[in-house]
C-alpha positions as CSV (number, residue, x, y, z in Angstrom):
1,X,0.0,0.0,0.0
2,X,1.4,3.3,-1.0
3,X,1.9,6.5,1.9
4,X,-0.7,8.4,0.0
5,X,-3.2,5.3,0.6
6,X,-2.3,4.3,3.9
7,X,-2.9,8.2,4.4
8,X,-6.6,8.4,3.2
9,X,-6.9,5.2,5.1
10,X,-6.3,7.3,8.2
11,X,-8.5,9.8,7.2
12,X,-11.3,8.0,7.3
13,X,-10.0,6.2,10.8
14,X,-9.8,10.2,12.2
15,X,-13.4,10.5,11.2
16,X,-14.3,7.4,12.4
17,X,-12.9,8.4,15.8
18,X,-15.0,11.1,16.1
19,X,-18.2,9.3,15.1
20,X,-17.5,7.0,18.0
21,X,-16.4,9.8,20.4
22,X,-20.2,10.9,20.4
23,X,-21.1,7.1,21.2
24,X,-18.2,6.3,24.3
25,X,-16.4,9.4,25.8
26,X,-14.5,12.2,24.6
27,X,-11.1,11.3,25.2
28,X,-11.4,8.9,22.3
29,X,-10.7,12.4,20.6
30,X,-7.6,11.8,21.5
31,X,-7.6,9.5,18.6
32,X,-7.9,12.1,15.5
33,X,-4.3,13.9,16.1
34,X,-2.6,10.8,16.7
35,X,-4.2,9.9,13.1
36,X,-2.8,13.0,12.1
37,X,0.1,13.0,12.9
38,X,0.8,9.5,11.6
39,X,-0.5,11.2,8.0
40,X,2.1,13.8,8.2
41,X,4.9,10.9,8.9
42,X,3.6,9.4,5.5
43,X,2.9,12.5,3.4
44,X,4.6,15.8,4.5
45,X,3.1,18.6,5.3
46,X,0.0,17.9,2.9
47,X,-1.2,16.4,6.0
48,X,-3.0,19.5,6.9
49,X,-5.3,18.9,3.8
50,X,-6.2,15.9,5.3
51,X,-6.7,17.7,8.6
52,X,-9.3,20.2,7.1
53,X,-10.9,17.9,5.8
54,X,-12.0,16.2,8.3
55,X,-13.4,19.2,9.8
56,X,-14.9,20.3,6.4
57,X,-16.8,16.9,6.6
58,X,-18.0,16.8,10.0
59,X,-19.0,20.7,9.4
60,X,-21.2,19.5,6.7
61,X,-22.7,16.8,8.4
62,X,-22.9,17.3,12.3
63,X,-25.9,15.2,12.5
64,X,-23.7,12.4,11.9
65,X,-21.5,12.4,14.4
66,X,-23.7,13.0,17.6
67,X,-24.3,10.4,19.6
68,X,-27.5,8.8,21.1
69,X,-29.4,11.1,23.6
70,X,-28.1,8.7,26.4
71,X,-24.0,9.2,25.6
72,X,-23.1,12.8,26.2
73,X,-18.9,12.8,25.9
74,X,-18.8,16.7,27.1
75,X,-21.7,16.2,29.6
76,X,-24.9,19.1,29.4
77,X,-24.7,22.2,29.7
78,X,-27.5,24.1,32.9
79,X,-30.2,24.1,30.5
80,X,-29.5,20.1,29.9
81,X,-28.2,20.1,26.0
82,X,-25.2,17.8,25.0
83,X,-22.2,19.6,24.4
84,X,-21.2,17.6,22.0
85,X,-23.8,18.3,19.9
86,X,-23.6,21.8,20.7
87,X,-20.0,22.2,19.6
88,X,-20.6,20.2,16.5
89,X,-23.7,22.7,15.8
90,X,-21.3,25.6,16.9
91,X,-18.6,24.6,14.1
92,X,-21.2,24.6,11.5
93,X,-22.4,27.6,11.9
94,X,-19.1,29.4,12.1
95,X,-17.4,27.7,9.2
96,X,-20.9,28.7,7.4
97,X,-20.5,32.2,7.9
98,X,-16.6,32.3,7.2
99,X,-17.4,30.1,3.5
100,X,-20.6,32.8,2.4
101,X,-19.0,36.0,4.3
102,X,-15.4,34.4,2.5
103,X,-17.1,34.1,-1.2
104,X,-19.4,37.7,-0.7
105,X,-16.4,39.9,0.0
106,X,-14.5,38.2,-2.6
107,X,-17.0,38.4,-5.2
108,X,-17.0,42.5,-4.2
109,X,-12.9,42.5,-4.1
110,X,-12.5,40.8,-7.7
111,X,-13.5,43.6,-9.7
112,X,-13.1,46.1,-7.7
113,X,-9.1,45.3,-7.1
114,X,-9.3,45.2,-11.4
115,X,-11.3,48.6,-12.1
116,X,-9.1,50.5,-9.2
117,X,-6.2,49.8,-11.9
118,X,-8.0,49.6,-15.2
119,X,-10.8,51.5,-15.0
120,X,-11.7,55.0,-16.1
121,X,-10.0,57.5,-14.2
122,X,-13.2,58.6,-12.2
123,X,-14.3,55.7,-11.3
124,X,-10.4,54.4,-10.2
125,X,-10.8,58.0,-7.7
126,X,-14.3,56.4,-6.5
127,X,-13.6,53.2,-5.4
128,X,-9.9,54.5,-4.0
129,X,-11.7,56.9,-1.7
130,X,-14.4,54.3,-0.7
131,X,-12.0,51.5,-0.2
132,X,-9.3,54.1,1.8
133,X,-12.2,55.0,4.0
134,X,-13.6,51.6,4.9
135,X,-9.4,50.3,5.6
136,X,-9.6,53.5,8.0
137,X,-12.0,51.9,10.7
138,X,-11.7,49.3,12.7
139,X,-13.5,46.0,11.5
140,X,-15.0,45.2,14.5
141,X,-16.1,48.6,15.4
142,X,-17.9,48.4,12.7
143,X,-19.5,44.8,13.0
144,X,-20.2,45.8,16.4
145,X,-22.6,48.8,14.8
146,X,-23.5,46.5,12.2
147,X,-25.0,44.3,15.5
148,X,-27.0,46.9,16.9
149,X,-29.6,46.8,14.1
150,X,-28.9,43.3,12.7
151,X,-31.2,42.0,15.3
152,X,-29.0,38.3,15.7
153,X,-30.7,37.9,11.9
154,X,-27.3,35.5,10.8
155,X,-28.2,35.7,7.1
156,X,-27.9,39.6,7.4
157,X,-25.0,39.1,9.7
158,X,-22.9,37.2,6.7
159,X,-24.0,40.2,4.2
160,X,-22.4,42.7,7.0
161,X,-19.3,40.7,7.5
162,X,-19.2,40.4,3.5
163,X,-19.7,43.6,3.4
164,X,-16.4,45.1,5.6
165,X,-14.3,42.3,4.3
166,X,-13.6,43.3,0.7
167,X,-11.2,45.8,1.0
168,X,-8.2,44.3,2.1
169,X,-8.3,41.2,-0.9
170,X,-9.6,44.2,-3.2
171,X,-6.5,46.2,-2.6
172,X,-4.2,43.0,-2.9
173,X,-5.8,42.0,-6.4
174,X,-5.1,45.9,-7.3
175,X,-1.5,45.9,-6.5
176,X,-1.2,42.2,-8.1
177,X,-2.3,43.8,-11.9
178,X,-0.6,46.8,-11.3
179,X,3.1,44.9,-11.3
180,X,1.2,42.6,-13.8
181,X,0.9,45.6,-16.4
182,X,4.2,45.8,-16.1
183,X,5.3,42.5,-17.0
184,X,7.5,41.6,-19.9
185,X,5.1,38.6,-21.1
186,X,2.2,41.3,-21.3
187,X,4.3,44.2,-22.9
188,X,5.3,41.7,-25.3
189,X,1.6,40.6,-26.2
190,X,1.1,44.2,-26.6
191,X,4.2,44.9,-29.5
192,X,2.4,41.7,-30.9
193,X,-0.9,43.1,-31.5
194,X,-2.9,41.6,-28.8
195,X,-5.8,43.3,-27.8
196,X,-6.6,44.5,-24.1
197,X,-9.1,41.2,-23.8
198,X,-6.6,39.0,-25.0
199,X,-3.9,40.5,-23.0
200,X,-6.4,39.7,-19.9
201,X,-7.5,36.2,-20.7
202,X,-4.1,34.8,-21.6
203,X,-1.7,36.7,-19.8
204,X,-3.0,38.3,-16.9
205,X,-6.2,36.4,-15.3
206,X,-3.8,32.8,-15.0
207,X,-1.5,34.7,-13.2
208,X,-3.8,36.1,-10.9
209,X,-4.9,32.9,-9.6
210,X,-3.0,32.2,-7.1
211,X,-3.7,36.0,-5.2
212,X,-7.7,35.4,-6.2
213,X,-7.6,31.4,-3.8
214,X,-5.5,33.3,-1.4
215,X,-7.6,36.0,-1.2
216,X,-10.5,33.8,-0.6
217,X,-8.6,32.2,2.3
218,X,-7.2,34.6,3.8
219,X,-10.8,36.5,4.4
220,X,-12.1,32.9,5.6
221,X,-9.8,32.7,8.4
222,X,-10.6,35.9,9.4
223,X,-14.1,36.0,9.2
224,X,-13.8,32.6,11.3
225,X,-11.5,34.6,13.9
226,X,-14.1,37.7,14.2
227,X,-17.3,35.2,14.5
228,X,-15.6,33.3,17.2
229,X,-14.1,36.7,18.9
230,X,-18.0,38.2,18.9
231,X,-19.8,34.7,20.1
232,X,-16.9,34.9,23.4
233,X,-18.3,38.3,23.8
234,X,-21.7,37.1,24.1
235,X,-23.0,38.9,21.2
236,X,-23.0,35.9,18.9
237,X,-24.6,32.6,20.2
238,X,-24.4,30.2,17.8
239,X,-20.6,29.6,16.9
240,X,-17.8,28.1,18.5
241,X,-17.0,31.4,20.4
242,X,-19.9,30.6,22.6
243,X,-18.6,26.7,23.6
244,X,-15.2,28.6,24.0
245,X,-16.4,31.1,26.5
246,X,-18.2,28.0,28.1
247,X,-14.9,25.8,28.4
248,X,-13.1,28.5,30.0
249,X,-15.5,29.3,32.4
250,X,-16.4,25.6,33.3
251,X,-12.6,24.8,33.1
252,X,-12.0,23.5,36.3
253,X,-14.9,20.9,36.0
254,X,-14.6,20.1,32.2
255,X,-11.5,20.7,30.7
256,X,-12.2,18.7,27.1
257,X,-14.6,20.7,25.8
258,X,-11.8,23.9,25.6
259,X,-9.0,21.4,24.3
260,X,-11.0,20.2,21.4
261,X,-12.9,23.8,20.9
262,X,-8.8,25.0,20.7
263,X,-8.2,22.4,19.0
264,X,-10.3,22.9,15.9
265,X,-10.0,26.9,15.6
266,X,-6.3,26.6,15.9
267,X,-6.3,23.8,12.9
268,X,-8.7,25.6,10.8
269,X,-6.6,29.6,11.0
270,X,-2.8,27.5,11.3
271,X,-3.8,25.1,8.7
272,X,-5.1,28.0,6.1
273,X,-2.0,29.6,6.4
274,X,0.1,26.6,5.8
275,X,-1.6,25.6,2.8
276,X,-1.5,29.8,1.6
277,X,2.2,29.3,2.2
278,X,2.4,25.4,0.4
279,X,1.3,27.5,-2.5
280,X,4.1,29.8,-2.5
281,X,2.1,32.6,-2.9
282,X,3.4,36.1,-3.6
283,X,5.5,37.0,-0.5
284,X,3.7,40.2,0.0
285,X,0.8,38.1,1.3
286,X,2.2,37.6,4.2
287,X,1.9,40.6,5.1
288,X,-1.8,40.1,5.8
289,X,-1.4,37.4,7.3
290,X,1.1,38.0,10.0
């Protein structure tokens, strides 16, 4: 059996482990980074794909891995609900928002990031000034205004967090096909007659690629840092920052619960990063994300 099969054989035992945690007790946890870490021994650091994964499938379907009524791994909570099936509920919810609030801002940042550089001069003055004045407050300022009226609505909560997320990727893509102009592969299109479309499809949109997935991730991780930051605050209470505020206040009687809440957070921001640097993205990048 080859490392790369004996690695997606340890996938699925990771997952495994996690179905029966919700059945036994949740120290079987304990399990999935063991299974982890054996996949990094076998393929590298590509192991953190596997590692995402995981929590991408058990994101998807949370159902699936709780337990019967009668096993709760975490114990209840003081209004009786397993917090097992709380947590699993809470990661949903947050990677949910990340992925739309992610693809939204993105969606705003694409073109935007293009016209700032090669649109009409007007318009290039328009956007600037917007874009300046949005990088000049503080994001969570302004999701915490964006709260006051939102009335816990989630739907209109990913629009808002969409919303004050797109100028950081769009003023990433704009420096990206400003040096991109530049380039000797696109002046050299140019002396050969190519016209700006052309120049766009074949010279510059491949090479933007890489800063366009980037860009996606990079906003992910953030908007899962800012959900989980509001739901410790108490002003969010359906994401993992509210089982995080509840591990460190019951640590003392139930330590688990913060360990694995830790746990998956720190895999889903570390891991993103990893795989943005596996990539070998533009070096400026890092930047935003140190």
């Amino acid at each position: 059996m080859s490392a790369m099969n004996r690695a997606v054989a340890l996938w699925f035992l990771s997952l495994a482990v996690c179905w029966i945690a919700g059945r036994v007790d949740s120290w079987v946890l304990v399990g999935i980074p063991i299974c982890w870490w054996l996949v990094y021994r076998l393929v590298g650091e590509k192991w953190i794909l596997f590692a995402l994964t995981n929590l991408a499938v058990i994101a998807i379907l949370p159902d699936f891995f709780v337990g019967s009524p009668d096993v709760s791994p975490f114990g209840d909570d003081a209004a009786g609900r397993d917090l097992y099936g709380l947590l699993l509920a809470g990661h949903q919810n947050t990677i949910l928002v990340a992925v739309f609030a992610s693809l939204l801002a993105n969606i705003i940042a694409w073109p935007v990031g293009v016209l700032l550089e090669l649109g009409p001069k007007w318009l290039q003055r328009l956007l600037g000034f917007l874009m300046s004045t949005l990088l000049a407050f503080p994001v969570m300022l302004l999701v915490l205004l964006g709260l006051s009226v939102l009335d816990g609505d989630s739907s209109r909560f990913i629009y808002w967090v969409g919303l004050l997320l797109w100028a950081e990727p769009a003023r990433m893509v704009q420096a990206h096909v400003g040096s991109l102009r530049q380039a000797a592969f696109v002046q050299a299109a140019r002396l050969r007659g190519a016209s700006n479309w052309q120049i766009w499809q074949r010279e510059m949109f491949p090479n933007l690629k890489a800063t366009l997935l980037a860009n996606v991730l990079i906003v992910f991780v953030s908007a899962i840092l800012l959900e989980s930051v509001l739901g410790y605050l108490g002003l969010r209470h359906s994401g993992m920052g509210r089982i995080l505020e509840y591990g460190i206040r019951m640590l003392d009687r139930n330590p688990p619960i913060l360990i694995v809440c830790l746990a998956i957070l720190f895999t889903w921001v570390l891991g993103l990063r990893s795989i943005i640097r596996l990539w070998k993205v533009d070096q400026r990048l890092d930047v935003v994300i140190n």
